[in-house]
N, C-alpha and C positions, 0 to 999 in steps of 0.2 A: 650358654651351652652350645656345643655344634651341634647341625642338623647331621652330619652327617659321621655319627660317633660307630656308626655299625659297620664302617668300611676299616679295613685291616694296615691300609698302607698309609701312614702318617703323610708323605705327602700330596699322595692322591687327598686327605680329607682336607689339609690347607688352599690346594689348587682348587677345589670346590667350592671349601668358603670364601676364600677372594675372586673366586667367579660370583656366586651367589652373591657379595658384595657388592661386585662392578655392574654387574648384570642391573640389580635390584637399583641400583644410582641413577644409571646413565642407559638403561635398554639396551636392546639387543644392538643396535645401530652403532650407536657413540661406546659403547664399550672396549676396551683397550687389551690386548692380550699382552700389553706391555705392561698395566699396572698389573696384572693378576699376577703373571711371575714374578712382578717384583715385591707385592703382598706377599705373595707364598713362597719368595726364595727359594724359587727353582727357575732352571735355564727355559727356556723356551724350549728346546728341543727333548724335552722331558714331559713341557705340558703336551706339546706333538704328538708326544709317543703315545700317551697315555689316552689321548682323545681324539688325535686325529687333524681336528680346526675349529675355530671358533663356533660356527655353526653345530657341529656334533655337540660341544662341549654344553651349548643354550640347551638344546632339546633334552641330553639328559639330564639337566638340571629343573628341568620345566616337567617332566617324568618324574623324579624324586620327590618335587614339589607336592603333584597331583596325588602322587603314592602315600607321600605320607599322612594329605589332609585325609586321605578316603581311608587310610589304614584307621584314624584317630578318632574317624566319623563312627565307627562301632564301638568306642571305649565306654561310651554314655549310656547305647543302649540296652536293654535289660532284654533278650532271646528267651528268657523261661517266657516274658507277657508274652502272647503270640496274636495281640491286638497290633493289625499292623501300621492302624492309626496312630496309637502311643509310639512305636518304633520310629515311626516318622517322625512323630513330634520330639520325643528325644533322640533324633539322629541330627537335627536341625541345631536345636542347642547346642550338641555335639559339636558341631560342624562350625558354626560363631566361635566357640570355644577356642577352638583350634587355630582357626584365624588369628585371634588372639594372642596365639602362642610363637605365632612363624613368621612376627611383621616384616622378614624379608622375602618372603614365599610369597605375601600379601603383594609387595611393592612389586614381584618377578610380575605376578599376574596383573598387576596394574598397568605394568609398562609393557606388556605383552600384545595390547592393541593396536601400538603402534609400527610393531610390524608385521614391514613390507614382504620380506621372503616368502615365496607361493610356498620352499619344499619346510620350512620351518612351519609354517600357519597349517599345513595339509596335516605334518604328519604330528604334530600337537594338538589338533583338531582330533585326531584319530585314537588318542591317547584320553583326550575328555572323554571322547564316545565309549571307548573302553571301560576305564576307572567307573562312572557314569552306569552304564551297564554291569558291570559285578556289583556294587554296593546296592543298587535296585533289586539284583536277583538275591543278595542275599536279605536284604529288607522284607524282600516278600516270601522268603522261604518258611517253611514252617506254620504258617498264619491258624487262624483259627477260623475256616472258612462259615463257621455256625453262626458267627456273630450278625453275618450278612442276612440281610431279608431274602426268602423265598423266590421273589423277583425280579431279584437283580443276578443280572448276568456278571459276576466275578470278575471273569480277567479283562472286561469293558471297563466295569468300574476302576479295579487296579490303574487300567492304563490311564484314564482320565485325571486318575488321582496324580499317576506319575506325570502325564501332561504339564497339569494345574501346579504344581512345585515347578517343574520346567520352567514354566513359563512367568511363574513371578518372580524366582531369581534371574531371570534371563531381564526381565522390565526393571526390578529392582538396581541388577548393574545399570543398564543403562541410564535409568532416572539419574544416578548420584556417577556419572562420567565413566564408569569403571571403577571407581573407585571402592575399594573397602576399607572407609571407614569404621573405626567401631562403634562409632556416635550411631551410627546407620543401623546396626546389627537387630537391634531391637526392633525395628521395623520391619525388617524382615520375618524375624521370628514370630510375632505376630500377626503379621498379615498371612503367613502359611498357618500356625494355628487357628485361624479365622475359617480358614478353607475346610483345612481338615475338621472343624469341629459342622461344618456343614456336611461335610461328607458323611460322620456319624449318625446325624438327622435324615439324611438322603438313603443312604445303602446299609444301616444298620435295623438291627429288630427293635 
């Protein structure tokens, strides 16, 4: 199925999937704007028009990409619970799931470390930090602050909690190369439910 079935203009959507193709094969570097139009049978001077250069064309693909896993990261969870533990935990599975679903969105970000471009790395960087920060504020919206002991200060803990996710998929990529395997996913998902069920024992009543 295309990723990218919600855009109107039939060649815009080919141009896209023979980038995301080329992209996902060969990274940002070795990539060919010569196989793409000739995947998508269209002229060069069409893919031009449309995107401008090879450069523009990565970064919104690497935006779509981001858009989508974070769009698909809430299809899992349940917003009536307002335990924002469980939301975690099911945005997590969620989020594997979804991996799952886009093994060339996988392979974009796999091959995404390898580049070198400062204005590509800055402004896809900027783009994590974004996507990253909306799925957070909406994870943590609505909660049910009772659940928390007396004692603890709320949005210290939140953040710690948000920290502690950070930072194991942040060690997780790096253990396994970047890579997203899905042999891997389960570790992941476990070793953050590991966490968060400490955090239940830690900041709950």
């Amino acid at each position: 199925m295309s990723e990218f079935v919600n855009y109107d203009d039939a060649r815009k959507n080919r141009i896209l999937e023979a980038a995301l193709v080329e992209f996902a094969d060969r990274g940002y570097r070795k990539a060919s704007t010569n196989t793409i139009v000739r995947e998508a049978k269209v002229s060069k001077g069409l893919l031009f028009h449309y995107y401008t250069n090879k450069k523009e064309l990565y970064i919104l693909l690497y935006q779509i990409a981001l858009e989508t896993i974070t769009k698909e990261l809430y299809e899992g969870v349940n917003f009536a619970d307002r335990d924002v533990l469980n939301r975690l935990s099911a945005s997590t599975v969620q989020k594997i799931d979804s991996y799952g679903r886009h093994p060339l969105f996988v392979k974009l970000f796999e091959n995404h470390v390898f580049v070198e471009d400062e204005e590509i790395l800055e402004r896809t960087k900027q783009f994590s930090i974004q996507y990253a920060k909306e799925s957070y504020d909406k994870l943590f919206s609505n909660i049910d602050y009772f659940l928390f002991s007396d004692r603890i200060n709320i949005n210290h803990a939140l953040d710690v909690v948000r920290w502690t996710i950070d930072r194991i998929s942040s060690d997780w990529l790096k253990k396994h190369n970047f890579q997203y395997k899905t042999e891997h996913f389960s570790e992941l998902k476990d070793e953050i439910n590991v966490y968060l069920d400490l955090f239940r024992m830690s900041y709950y009543k």
